[in-house]
C-alpha positions in Angstrom: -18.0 -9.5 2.6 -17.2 -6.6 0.5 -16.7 -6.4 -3.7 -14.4 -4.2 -6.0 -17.2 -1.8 -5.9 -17.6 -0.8 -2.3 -14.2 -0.6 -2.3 -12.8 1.8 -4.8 -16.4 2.8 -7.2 -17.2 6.9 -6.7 -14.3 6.9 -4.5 -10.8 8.2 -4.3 -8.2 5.7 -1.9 -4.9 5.4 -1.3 -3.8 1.7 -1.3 -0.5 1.2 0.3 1.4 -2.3 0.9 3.2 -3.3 4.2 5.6 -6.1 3.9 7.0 -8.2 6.8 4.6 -6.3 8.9 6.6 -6.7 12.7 9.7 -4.9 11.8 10.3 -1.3 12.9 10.6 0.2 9.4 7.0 -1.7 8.5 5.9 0.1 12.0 7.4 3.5 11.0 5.7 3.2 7.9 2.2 2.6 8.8 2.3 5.2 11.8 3.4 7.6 9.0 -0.6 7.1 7.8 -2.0 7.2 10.4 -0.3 10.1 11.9 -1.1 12.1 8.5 -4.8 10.4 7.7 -6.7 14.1 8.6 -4.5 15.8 5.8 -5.5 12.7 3.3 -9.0 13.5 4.2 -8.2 17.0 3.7 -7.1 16.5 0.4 -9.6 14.2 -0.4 -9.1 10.7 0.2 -12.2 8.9 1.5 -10.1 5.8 2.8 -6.8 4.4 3.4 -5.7 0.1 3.0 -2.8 -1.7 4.5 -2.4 -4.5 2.0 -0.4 -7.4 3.1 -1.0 -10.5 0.7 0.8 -13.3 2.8 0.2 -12.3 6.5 -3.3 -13.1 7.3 -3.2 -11.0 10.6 -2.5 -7.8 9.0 -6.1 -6.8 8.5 -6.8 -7.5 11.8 -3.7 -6.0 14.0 -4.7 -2.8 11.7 -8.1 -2.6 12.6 -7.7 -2.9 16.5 -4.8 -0.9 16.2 -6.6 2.1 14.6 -10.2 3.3 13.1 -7.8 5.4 10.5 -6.4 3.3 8.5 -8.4 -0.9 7.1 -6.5 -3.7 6.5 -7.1 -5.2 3.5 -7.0 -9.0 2.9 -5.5 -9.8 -0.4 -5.4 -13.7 0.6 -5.7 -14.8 -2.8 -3.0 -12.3 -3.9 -5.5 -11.2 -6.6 -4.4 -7.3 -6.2 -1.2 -7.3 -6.2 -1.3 -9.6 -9.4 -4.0 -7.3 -10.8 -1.3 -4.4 -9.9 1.6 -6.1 -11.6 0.0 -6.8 -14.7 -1.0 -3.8 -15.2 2.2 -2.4 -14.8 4.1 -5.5 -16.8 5.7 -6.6 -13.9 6.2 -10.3 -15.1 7.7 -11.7 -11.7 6.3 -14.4 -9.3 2.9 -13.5 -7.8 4.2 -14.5 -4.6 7.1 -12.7 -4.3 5.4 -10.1 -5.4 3.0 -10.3 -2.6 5.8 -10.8 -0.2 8.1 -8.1 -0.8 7.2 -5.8 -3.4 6.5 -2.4 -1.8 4.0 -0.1 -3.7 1.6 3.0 -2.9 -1.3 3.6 -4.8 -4.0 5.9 -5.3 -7.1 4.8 -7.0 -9.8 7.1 -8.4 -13.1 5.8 -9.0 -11.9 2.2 -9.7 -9.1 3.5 -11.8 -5.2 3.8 -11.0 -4.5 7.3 -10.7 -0.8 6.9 -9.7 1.5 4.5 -8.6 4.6 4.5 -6.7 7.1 1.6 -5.8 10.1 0.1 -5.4 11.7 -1.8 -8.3 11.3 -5.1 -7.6 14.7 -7.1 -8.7 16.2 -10.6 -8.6 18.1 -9.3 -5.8 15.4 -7.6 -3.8 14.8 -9.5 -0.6 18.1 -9.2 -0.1 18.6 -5.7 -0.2 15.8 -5.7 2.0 17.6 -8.4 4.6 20.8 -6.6 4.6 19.9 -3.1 4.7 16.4 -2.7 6.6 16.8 1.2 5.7 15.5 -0.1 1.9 12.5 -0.8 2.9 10.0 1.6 1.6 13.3 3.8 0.2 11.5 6.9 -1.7 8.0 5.3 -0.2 6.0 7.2 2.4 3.2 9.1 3.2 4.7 12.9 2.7 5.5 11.5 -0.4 1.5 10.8 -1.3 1.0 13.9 0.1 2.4 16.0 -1.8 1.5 14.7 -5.2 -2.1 15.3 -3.6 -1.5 18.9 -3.2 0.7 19.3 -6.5 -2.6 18.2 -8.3 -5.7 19.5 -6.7 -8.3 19.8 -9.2 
């Protein structure tokens, strides 16, 4: 059992989600983390989540697959609502948990940055037809480099 608190308070994360997690972009995706997570730590990221709000098994496939990177249960889809509002995103919760795809860094509790794809009416199926949308302008060198554009 864990809070708000001993997730993001005097810490810096990146929060990233993974939608339709057995597909081979999904798989790309995540291994792009995990194959970078010493140059996060480098640039000062104490921890990395794999959010997934409607796959309950994401949280654990992560955490046998690797000690790098924590699955992080978002069951109740209470982050990626908290995410959306901030943002304005007025679309369904559960679409948003299902296919919206997002990387975040949080600082101390607070949203530092945000990126993500625009989530449209005609989103899932850009995402059935063309499986190269996924995570389009998404990734980890992405994260990376805004980290070393803006070290303090």
């Amino acid at each position: 059992t864990f809070d708000y608190d001993d997730l993001f308070a005097n810490r810096r994360v990146v929060v990233f989600s993974l939608v339709n997690f057995r597909t081979i972009c999904s798989a790309k995706h995540l291994t792009s983390f995990i194959d970078t997570y010493s140059q996060f730590k480098e640039l000062g990221i104490d921890d990395i989540y794999v959010v997934n709000s409607t796959d309950w098994l994401v949280g654990p496939y992560i955490d046998k697959r690797t000690e790098k990177l924590k699955g992080l249960p978002d069951r109740d889809m209470l982050f990626v609502q908290s995410l959306a509002k901030h943002y304005g995103y007025e679309k369904d919760t559960i679409e948003l948990a299902r296919f919206w795809q997002y990387i975040s860094i949080i600082n101390d509790g607070q949203l530092e940055k945000l990126w993500h794809n625009p989530f449209t009416s005609n989103t899932l199926l850009r995402i059935l037809k063309d499986p190269e949308y996924r995570y389009r302008k998404l990734s980890a060198d992405v994260v990376l480099k805004y980290l070393v554009d803006n070290q303090t």
